[in-house]
C-alpha positions as CSV (number, residue, x, y, z in Angstrom):
1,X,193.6,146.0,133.4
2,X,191.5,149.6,133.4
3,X,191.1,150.3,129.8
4,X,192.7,153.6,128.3
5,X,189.6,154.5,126.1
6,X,186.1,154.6,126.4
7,X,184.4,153.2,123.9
8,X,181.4,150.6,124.5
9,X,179.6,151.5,127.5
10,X,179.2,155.6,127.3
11,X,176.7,154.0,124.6
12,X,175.5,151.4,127.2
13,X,174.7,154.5,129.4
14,X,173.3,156.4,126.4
15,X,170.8,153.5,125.4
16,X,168.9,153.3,128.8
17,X,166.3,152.0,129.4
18,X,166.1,150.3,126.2
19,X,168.9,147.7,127.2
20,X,168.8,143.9,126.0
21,X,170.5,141.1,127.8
22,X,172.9,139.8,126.5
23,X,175.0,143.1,127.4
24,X,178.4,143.8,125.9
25,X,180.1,142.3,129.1
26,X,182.7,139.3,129.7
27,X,182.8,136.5,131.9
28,X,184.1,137.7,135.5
29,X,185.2,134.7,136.5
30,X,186.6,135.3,139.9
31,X,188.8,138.3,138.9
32,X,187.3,141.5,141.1
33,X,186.7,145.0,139.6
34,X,189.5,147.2,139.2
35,X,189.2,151.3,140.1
36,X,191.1,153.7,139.4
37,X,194.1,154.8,142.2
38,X,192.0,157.7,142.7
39,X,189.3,155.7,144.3
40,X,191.7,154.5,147.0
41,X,190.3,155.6,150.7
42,X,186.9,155.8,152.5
43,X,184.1,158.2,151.5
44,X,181.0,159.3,152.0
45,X,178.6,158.8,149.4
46,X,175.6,161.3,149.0
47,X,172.9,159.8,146.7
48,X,168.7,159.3,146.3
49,X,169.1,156.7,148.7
50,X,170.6,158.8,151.7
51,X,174.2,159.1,153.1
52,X,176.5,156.1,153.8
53,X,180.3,155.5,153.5
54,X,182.5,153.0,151.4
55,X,185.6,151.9,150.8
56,X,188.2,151.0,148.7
57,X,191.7,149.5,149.4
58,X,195.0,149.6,147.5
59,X,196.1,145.8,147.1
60,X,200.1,144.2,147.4
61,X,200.0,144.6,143.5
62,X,198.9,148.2,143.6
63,X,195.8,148.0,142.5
64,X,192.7,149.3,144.1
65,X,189.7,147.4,144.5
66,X,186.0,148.2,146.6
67,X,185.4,146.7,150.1
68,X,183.0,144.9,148.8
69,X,180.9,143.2,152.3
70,X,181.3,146.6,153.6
71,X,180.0,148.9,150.8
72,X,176.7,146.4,150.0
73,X,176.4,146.5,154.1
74,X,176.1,150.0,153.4
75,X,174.4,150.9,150.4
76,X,172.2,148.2,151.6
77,X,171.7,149.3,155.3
78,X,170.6,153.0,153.2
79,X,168.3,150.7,151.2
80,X,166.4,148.7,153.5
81,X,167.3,149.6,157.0
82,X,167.2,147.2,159.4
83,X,165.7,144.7,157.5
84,X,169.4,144.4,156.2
85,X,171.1,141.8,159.0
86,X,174.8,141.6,157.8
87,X,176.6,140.9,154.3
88,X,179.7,138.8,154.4
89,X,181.9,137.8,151.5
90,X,182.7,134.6,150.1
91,X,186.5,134.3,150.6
92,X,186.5,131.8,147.6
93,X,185.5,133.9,144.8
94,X,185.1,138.2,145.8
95,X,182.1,138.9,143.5
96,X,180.2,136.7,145.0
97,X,178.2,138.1,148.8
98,X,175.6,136.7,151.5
99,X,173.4,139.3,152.8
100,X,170.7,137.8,155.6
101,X,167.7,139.6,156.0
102,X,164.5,139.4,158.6
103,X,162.1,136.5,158.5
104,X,165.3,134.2,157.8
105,X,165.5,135.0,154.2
106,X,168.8,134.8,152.7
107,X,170.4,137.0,149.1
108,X,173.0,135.6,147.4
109,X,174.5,137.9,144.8
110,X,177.1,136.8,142.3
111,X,178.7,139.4,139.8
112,X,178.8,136.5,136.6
113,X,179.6,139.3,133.9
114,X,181.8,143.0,133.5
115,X,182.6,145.2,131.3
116,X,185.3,148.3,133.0
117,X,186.9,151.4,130.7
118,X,188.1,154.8,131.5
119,X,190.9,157.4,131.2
120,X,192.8,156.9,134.5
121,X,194.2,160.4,134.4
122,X,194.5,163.5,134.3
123,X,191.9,166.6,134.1
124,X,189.4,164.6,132.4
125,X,189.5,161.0,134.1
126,X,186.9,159.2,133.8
127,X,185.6,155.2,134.8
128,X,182.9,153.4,133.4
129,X,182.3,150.3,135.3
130,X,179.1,147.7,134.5
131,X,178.5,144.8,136.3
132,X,175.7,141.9,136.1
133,X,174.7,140.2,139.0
134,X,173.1,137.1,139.4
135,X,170.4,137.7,142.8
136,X,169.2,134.1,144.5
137,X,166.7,135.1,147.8
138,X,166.6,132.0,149.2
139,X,163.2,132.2,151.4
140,X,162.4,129.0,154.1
141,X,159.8,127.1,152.6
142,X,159.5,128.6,149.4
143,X,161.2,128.0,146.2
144,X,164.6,130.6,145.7
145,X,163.6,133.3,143.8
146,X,166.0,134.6,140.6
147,X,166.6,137.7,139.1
148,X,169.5,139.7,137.2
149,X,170.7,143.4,137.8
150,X,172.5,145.1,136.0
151,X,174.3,148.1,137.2
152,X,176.4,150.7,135.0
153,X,178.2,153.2,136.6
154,X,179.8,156.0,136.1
155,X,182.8,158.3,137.5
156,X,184.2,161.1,137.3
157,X,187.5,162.8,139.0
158,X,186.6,166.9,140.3
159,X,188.3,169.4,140.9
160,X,188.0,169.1,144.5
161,X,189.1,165.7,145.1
162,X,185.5,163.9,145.3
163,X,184.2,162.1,142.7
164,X,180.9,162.9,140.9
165,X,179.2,159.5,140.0
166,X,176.0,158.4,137.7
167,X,174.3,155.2,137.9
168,X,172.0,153.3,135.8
169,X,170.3,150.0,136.8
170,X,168.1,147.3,135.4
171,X,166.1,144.4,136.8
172,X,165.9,141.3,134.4
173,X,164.0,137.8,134.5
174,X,165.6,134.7,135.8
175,X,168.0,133.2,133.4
176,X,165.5,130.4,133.1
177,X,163.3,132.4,131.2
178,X,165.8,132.8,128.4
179,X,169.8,134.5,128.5
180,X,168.1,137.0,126.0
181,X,165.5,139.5,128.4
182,X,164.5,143.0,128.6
183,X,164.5,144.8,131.7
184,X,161.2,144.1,134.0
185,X,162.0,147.4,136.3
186,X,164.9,150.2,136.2
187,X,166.5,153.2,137.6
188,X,168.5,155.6,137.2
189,X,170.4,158.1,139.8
190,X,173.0,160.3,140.6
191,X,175.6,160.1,143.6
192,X,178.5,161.9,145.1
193,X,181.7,160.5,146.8
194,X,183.3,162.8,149.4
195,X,186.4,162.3,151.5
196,X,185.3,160.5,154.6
197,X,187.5,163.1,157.1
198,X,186.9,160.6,160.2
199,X,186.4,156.4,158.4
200,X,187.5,155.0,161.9
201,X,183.9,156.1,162.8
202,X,182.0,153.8,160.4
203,X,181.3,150.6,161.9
204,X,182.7,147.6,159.7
């Protein structure tokens, strides 16, 4: 359930870059994230890494969840081009996605921690979501190599009807190096969602 206050991770944000694994996140389990109702609908997102849509679907219990295949086929397509094969989900657990890439390597990515909160309405609504991801490339005959992101984001509903959105990322050590890491790279960026006034023209 989306949380009515914000309290722990506007100090996540606030900390950057000086995060420490572990983060203040729970177990996902197999449980997706949930948005807001006013993330239902396709956009376009405007960002550092170009222009690409997404989408998020209302489910039979109401509640509103990202495509997930089709958003990392497109944040990643903006990413790496045509390196980027396909993504497909795995329809036993959905934080948990297959991208294949060029030169037969293969990412797994499995969301193993979250933390969401927000005010869901109103003038001032607001959704912090942060997610840690567990990355496998799997590389023919080489060992896998491991890695853990962690992405915070953060939304906010304007006046317009788009949403403004901030993100902050961090790239951490295998856990076999220890659960307890500090971040080996990060980022930080701002994006834009915008009505998509025509989705039917996005491949899938």
């Amino acid at each position: 359930m989306l949380a009515l206050l914000l309290t722990v991770l506007p100090g996540r944000a606030a900390s950057w870059p000086d995060w420490r694994l572990p983060a203040p996140l729970q177990p996902s389990g197999q449980a997706d994230l949930i948005y807001p109702n006013w993330f239902a609908g396709a956009w376009i997102v405007s960002s550092d890494d170009g222009t690409y849509p997404v989408r998020f679907v209302s489910r039979a219990d109401g509640s509103v969840v990202g495509e997930r295949a089709f958003n990392a086929a497109s944040v990643g397509g903006a990413v790496l081009g045509d390196t980027l094969l396909r993504v497909e989900n795995d329809p036993a657990n959905p934080n948990r996605q297959l991208a294949a890439l060029k030169n037969d390597l293969l990412l797994e990515s499995t969301v193993v921690a979250r933390r969401s909160e927000g005010l869901a309405s109103g003038d001032n609504a607001e959704f912090f979501a942060d997610e840690l991801a567990l990355q496998v490339l799997h590389q023919p005959g080489g060992p896998p190599r491991i890695s853990r992101i962690e992405t915070l984001s953060r939304y906010r509903l304007l006046a317009d009807g788009s949403i403004g959105g901030e993100q902050w990322q961090a790239t951490y050590a295998s856990p076999a190096a220890g659960l307890a890491a500090v971040p080996q790279r990060s980022a930080h960026w701002q994006l834009k969602l915008t009505p998509d006034a025509q989705p039917g023209d996005h491949a899938s």
